[in-house]
mmCIF file of the C-alpha atoms, coordinates in Angstrom:
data_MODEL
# 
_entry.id   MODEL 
# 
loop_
_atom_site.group_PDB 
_atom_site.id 
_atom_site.type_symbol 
_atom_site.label_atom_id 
_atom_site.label_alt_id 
_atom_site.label_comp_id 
_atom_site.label_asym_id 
_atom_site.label_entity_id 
_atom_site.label_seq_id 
_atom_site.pdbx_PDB_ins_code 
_atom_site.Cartn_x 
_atom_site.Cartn_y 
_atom_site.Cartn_z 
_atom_site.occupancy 
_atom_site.B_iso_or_equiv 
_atom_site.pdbx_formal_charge 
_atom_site.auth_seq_id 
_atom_site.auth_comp_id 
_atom_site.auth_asym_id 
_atom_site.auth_atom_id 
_atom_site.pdbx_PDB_model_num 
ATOM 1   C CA . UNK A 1 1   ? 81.338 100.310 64.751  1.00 0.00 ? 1   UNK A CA 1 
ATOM 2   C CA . UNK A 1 2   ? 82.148 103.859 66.340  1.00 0.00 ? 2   UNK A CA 1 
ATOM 3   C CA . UNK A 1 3   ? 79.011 105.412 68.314  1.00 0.00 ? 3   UNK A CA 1 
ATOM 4   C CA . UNK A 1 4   ? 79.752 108.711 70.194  1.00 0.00 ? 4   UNK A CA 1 
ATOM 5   C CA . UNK A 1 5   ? 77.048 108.686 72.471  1.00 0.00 ? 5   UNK A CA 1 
ATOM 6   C CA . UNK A 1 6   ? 76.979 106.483 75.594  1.00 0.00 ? 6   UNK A CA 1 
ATOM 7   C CA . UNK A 1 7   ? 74.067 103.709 75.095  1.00 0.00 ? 7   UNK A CA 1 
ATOM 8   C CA . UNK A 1 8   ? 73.130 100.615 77.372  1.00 0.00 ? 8   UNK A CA 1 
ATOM 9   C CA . UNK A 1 9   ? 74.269 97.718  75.983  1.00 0.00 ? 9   UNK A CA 1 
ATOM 10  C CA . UNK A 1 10  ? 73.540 94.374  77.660  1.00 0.00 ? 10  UNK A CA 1 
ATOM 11  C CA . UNK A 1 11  ? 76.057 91.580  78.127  1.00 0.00 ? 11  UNK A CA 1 
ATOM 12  C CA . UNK A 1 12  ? 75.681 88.047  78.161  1.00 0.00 ? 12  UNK A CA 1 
ATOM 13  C CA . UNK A 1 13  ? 77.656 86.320  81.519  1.00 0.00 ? 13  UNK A CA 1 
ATOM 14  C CA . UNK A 1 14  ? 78.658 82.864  82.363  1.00 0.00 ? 14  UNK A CA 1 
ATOM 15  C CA . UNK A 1 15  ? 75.620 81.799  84.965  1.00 0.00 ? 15  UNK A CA 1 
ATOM 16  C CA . UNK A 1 16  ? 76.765 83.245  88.431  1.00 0.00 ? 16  UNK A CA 1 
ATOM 17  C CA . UNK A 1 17  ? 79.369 85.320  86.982  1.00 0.00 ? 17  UNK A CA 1 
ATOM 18  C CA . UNK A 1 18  ? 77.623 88.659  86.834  1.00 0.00 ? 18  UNK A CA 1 
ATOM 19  C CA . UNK A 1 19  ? 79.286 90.218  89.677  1.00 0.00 ? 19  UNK A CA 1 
ATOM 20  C CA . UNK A 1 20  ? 82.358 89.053  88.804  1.00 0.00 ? 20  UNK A CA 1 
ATOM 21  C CA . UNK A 1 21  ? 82.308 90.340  85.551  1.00 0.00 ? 21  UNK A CA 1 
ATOM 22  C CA . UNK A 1 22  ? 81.151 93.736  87.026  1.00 0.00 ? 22  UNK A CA 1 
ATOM 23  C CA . UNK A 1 23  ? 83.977 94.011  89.051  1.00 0.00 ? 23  UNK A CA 1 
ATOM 24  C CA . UNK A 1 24  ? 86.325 92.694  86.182  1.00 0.00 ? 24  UNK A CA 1 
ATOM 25  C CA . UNK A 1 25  ? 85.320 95.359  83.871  1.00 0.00 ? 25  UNK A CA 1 
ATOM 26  C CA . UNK A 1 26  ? 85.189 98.112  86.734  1.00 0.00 ? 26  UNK A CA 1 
ATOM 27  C CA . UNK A 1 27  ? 88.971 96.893  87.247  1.00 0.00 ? 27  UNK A CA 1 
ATOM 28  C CA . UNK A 1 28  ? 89.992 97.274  84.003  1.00 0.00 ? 28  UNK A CA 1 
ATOM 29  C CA . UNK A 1 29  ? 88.363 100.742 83.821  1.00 0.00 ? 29  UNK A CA 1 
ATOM 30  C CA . UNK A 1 30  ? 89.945 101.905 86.542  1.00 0.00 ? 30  UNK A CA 1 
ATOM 31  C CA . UNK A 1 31  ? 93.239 100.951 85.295  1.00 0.00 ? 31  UNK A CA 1 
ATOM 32  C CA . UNK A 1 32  ? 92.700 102.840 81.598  1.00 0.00 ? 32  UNK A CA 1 
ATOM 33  C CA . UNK A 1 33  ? 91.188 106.175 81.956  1.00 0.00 ? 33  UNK A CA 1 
ATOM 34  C CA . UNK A 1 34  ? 90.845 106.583 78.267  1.00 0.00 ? 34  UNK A CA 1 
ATOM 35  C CA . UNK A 1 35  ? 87.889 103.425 78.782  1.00 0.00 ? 35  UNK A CA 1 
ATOM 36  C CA . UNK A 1 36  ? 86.558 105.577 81.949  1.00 0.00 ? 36  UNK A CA 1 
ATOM 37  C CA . UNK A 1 37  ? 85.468 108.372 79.950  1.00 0.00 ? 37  UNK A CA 1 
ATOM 38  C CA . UNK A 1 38  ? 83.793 105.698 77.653  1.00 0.00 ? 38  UNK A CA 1 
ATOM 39  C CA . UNK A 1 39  ? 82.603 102.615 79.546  1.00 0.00 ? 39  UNK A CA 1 
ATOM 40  C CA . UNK A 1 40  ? 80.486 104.941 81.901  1.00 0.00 ? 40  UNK A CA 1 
ATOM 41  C CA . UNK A 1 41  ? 79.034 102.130 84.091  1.00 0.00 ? 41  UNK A CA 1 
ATOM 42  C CA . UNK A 1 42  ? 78.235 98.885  84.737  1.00 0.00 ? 42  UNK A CA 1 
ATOM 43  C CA . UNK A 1 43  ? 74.881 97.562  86.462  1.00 0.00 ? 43  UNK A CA 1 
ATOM 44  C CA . UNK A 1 44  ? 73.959 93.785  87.332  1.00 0.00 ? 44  UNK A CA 1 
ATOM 45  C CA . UNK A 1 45  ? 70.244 94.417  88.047  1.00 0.00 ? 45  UNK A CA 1 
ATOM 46  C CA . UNK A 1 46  ? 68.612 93.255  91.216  1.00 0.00 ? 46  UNK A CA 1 
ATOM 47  C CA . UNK A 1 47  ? 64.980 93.306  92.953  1.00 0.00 ? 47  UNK A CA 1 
ATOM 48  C CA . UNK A 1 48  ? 63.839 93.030  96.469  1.00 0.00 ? 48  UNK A CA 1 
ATOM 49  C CA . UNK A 1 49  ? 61.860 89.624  96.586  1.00 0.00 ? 49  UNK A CA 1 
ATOM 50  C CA . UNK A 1 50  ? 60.048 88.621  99.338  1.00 0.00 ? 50  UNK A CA 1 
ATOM 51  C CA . UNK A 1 51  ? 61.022 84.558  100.717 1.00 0.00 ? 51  UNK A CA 1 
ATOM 52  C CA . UNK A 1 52  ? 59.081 83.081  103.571 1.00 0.00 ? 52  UNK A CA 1 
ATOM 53  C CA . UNK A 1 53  ? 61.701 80.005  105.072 1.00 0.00 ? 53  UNK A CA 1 
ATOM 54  C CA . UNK A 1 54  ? 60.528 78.225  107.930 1.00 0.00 ? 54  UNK A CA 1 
ATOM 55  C CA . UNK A 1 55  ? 57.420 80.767  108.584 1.00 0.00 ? 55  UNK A CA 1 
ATOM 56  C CA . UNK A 1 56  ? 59.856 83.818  108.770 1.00 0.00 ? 56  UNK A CA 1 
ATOM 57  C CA . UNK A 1 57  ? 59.319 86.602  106.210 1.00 0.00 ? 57  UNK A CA 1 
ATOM 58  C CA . UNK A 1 58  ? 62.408 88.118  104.786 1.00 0.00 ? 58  UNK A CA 1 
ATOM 59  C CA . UNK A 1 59  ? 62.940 90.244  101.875 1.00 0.00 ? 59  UNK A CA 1 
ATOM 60  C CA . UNK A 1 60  ? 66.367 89.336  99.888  1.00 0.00 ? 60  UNK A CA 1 
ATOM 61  C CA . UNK A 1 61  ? 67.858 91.075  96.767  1.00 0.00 ? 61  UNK A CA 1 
ATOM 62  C CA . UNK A 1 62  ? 67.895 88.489  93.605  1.00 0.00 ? 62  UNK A CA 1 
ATOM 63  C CA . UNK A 1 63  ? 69.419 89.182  90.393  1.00 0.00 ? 63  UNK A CA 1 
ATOM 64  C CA . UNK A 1 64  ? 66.704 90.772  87.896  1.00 0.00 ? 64  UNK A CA 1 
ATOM 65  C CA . UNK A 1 65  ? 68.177 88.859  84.437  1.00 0.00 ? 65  UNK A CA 1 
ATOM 66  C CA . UNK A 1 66  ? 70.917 86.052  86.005  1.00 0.00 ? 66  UNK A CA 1 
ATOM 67  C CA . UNK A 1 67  ? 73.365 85.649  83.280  1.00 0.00 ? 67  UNK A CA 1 
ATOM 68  C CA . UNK A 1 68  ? 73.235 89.506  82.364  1.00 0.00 ? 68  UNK A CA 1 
ATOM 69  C CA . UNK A 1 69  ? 74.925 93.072  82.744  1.00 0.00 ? 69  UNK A CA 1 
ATOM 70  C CA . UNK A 1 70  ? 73.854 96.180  81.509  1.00 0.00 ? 70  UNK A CA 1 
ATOM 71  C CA . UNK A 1 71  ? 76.647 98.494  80.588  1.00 0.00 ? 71  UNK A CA 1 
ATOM 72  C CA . UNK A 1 72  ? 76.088 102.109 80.076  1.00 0.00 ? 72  UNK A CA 1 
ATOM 73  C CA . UNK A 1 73  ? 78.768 102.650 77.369  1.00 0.00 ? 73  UNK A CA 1 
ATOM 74  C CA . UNK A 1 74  ? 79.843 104.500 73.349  1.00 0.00 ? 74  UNK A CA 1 
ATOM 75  C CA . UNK A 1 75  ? 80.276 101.499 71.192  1.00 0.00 ? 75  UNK A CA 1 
ATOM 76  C CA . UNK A 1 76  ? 83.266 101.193 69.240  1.00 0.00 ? 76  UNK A CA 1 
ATOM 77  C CA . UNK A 1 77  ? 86.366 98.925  68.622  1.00 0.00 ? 77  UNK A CA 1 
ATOM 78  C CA . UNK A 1 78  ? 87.904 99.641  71.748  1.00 0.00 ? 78  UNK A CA 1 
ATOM 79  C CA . UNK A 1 79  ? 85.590 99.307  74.041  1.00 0.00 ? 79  UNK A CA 1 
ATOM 80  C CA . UNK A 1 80  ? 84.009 96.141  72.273  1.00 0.00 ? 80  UNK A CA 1 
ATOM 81  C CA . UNK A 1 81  ? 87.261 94.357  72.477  1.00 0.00 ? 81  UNK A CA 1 
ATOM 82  C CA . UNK A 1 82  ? 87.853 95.209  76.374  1.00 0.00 ? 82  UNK A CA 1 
ATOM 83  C CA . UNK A 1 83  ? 84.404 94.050  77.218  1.00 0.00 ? 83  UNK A CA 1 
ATOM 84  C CA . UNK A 1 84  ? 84.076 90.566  74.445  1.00 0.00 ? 84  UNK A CA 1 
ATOM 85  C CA . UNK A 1 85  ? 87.188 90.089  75.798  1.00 0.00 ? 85  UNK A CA 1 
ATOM 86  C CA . UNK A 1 86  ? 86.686 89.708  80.112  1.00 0.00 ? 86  UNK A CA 1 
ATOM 87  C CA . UNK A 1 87  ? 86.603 86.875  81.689  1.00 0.00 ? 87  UNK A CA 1 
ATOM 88  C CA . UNK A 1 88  ? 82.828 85.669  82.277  1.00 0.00 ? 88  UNK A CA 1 
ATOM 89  C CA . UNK A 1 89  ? 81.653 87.381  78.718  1.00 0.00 ? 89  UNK A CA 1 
ATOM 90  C CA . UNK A 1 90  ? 80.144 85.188  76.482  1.00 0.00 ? 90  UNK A CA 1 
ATOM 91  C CA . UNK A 1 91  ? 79.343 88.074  73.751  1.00 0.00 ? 91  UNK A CA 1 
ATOM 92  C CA . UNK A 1 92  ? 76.940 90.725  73.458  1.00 0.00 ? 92  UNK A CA 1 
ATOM 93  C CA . UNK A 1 93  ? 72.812 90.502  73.088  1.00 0.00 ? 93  UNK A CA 1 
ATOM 94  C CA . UNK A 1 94  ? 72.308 91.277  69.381  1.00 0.00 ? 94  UNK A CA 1 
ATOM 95  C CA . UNK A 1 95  ? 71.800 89.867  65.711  1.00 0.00 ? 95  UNK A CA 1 
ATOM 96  C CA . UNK A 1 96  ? 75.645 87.940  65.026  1.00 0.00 ? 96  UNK A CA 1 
ATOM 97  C CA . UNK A 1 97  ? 78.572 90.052  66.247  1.00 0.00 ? 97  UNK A CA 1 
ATOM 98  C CA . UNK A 1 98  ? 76.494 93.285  66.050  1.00 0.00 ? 98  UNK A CA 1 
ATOM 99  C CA . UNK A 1 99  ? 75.067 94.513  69.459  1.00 0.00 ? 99  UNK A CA 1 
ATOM 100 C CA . UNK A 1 100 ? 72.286 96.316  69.760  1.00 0.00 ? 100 UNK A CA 1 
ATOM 101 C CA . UNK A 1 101 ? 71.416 98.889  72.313  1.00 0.00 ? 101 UNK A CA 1 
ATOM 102 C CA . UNK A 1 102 ? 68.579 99.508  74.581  1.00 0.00 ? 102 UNK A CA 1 
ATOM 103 C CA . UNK A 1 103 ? 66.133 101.650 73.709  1.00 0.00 ? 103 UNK A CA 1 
ATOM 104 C CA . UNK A 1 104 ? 65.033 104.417 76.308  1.00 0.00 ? 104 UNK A CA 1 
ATOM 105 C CA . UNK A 1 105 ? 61.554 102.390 76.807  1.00 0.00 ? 105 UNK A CA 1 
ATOM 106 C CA . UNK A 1 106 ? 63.557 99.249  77.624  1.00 0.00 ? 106 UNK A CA 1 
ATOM 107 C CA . UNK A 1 107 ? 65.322 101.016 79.869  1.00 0.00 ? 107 UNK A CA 1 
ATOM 108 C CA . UNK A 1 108 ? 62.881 102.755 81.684  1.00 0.00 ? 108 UNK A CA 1 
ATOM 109 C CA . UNK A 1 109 ? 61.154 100.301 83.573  1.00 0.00 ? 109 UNK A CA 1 
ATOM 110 C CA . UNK A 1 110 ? 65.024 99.103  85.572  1.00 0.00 ? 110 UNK A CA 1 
ATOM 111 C CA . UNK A 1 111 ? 65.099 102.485 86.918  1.00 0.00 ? 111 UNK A CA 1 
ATOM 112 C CA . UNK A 1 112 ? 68.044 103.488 85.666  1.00 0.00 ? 112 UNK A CA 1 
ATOM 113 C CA . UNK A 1 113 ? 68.346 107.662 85.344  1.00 0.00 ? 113 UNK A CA 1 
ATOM 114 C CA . UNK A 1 114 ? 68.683 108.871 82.272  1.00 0.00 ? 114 UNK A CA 1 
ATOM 115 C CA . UNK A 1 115 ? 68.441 112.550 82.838  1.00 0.00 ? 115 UNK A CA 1 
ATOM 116 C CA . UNK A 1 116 ? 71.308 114.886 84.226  1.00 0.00 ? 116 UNK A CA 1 
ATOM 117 C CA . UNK A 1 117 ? 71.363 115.940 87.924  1.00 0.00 ? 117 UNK A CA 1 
ATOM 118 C CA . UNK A 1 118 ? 72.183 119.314 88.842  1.00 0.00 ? 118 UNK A CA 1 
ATOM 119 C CA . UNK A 1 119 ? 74.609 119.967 92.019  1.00 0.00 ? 119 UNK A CA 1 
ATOM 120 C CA . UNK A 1 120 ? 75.764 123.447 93.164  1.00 0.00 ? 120 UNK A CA 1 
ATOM 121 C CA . UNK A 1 121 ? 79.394 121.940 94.095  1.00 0.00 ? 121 UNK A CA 1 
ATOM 122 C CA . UNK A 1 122 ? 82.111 120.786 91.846  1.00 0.00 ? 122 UNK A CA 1 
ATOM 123 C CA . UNK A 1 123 ? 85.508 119.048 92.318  1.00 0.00 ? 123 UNK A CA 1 
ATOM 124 C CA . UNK A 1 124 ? 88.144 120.830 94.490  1.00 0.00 ? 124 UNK A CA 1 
ATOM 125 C CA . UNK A 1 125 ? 84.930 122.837 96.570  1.00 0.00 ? 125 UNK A CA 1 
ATOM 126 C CA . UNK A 1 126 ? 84.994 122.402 100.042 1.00 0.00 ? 126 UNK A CA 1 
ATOM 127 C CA . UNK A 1 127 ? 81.836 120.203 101.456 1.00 0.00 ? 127 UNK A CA 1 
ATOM 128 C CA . UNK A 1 128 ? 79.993 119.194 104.540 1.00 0.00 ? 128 UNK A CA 1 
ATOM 129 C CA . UNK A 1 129 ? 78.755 115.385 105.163 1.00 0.00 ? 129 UNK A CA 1 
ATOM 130 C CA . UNK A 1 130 ? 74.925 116.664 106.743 1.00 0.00 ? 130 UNK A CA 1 
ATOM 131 C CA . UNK A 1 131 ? 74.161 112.650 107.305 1.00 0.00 ? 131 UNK A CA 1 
ATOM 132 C CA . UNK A 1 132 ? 75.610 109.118 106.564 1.00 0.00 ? 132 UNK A CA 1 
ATOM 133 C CA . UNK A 1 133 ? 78.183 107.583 108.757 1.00 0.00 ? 133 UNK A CA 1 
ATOM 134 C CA . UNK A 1 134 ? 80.868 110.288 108.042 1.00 0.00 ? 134 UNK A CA 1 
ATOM 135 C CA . UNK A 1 135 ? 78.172 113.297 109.535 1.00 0.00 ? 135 UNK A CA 1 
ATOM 136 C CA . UNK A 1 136 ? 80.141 116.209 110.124 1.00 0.00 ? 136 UNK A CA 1 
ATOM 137 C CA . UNK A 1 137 ? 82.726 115.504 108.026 1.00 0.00 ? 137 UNK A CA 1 
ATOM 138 C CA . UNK A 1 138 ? 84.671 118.299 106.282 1.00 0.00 ? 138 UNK A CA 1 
ATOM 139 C CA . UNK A 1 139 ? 86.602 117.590 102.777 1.00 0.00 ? 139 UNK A CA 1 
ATOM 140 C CA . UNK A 1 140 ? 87.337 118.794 99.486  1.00 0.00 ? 140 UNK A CA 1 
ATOM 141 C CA . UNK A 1 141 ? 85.624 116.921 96.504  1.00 0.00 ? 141 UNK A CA 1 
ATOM 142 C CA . UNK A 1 142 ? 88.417 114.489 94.487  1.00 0.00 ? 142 UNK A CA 1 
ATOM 143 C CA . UNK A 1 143 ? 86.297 113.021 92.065  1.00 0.00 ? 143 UNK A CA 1 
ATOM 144 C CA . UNK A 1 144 ? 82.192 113.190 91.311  1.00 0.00 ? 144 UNK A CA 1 
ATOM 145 C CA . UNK A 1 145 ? 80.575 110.174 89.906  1.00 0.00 ? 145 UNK A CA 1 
ATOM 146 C CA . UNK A 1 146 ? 77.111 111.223 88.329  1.00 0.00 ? 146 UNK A CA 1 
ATOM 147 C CA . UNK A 1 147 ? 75.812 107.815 87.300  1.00 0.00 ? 147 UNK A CA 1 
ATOM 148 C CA . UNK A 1 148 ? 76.211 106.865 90.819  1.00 0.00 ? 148 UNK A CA 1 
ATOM 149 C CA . UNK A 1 149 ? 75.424 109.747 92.429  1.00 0.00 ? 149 UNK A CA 1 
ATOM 150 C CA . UNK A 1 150 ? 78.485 110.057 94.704  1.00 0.00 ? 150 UNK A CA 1 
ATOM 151 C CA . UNK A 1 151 ? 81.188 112.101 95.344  1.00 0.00 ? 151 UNK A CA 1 
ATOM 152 C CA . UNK A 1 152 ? 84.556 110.601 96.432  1.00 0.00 ? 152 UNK A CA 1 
ATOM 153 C CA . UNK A 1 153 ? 85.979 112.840 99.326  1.00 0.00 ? 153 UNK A CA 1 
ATOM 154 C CA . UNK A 1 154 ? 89.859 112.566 101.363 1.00 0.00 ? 154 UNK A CA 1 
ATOM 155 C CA . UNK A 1 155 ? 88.888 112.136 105.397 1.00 0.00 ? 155 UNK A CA 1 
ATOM 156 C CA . UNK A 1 156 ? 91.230 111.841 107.719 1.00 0.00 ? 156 UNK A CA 1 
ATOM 157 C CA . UNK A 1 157 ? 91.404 108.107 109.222 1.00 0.00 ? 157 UNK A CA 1 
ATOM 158 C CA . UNK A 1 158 ? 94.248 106.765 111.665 1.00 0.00 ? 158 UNK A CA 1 
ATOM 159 C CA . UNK A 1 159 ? 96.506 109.550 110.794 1.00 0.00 ? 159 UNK A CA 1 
ATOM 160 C CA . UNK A 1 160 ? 96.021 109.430 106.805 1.00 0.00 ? 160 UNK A CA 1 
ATOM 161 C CA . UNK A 1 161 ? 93.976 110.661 104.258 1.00 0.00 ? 161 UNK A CA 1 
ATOM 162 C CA . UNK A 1 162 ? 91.915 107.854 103.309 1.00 0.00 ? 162 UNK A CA 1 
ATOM 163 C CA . UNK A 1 163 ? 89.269 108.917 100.138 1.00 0.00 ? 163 UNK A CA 1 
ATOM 164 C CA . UNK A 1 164 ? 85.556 107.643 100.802 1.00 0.00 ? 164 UNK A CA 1 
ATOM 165 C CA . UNK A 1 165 ? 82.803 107.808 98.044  1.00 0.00 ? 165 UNK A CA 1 
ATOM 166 C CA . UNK A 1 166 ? 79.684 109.597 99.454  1.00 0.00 ? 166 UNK A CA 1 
ATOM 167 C CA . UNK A 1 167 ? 76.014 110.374 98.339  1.00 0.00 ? 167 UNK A CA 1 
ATOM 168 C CA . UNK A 1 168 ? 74.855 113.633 96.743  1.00 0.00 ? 168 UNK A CA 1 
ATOM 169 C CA . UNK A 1 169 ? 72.415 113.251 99.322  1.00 0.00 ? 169 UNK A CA 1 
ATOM 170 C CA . UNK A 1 170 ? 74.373 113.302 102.394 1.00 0.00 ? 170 UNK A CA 1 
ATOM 171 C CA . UNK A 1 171 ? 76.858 116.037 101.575 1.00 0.00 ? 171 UNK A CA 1 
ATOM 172 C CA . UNK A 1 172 ? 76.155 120.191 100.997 1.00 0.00 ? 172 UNK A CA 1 
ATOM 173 C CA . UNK A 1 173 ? 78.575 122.880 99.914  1.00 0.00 ? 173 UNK A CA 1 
ATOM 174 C CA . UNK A 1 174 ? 80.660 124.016 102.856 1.00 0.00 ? 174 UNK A CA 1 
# 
């Protein structure tokens, strides 16, 4: 059951557990960084949906599949156990005990990005926040996170270095 290459692999929750599960996995990642450089990430899809309640417009986020996470992730015995085995997870989507990934036209149209972004900074370079709530904000780069697109920075906050996790967008080599 050993697969080298990270896939999307969908996972079937417990109604209303999705988030939890998300955060239950992240959590156990997080604790094993063997699993981090496998279990790459973890996505409970939503959608902007517009509601009209008592005449007033308002545009909410709703889950996209309720009862399912996507999880961007190499399949084999170890990471199959941690995930079958969180609470929330009912099993995999797939034929019996075998599941089967998503193929890149499946997972085009949930706008997830599949191809590689290029920055000019790396981890341990010296960067400038250029917009965001920390604007102005000099730090050196701790970790980058290329599925989400952020890099986690130590600021100084009441006397300590605190690390916050901020765009690619809102940060430029110093």
């Amino acid at each position: 059951m050993a697969e080298t290459e990270a896939k999307w692999y969908v996972v079937h929750t417990y109604s209303g557990y999705e988030n939890k599960v998300k955060v239950n996995i992240e959590k156990t990642i997080e604790n094993n960084k063997y699993l981090a450089e496998q279990i790459r990430e973890v996505r409970v899809p939503m959608q902007d949906v517009i509601e009209i309640k008592n005449g007033v417009k308002k545009t909410v986020q709703k889950k996209m599949f309720p009862g399912y996470v996507l999880i961007n992730m190499e399949m084999n015995d170890d990471t199959w156990y941690v995930v079958r085995n969180t609470r929330g997870v009912t099993g995999f989507v797939g034929p019996g005990s075998k599941p089967v990934p998503l193929t890149e036209a499946e997972v085009k149209p949930l706008g997830i990005k599949t191809q590689n972004l290029s920055i000019d900074f790396a981890e341990g370079d010296s960067i400038a926040v250029v917009a965001g709530v920390w604007k102005d904000t000099i730090g050196i780069v701790q970790k980058l996170d290329f599925s989400k697109q952020t890099a986690t920075i130590n600021v100084e906050l009441f006397g300590r270095e605190t690390p916050v996790e901020i765009s690619f967008a809102e940060v430029t080599k110093f």
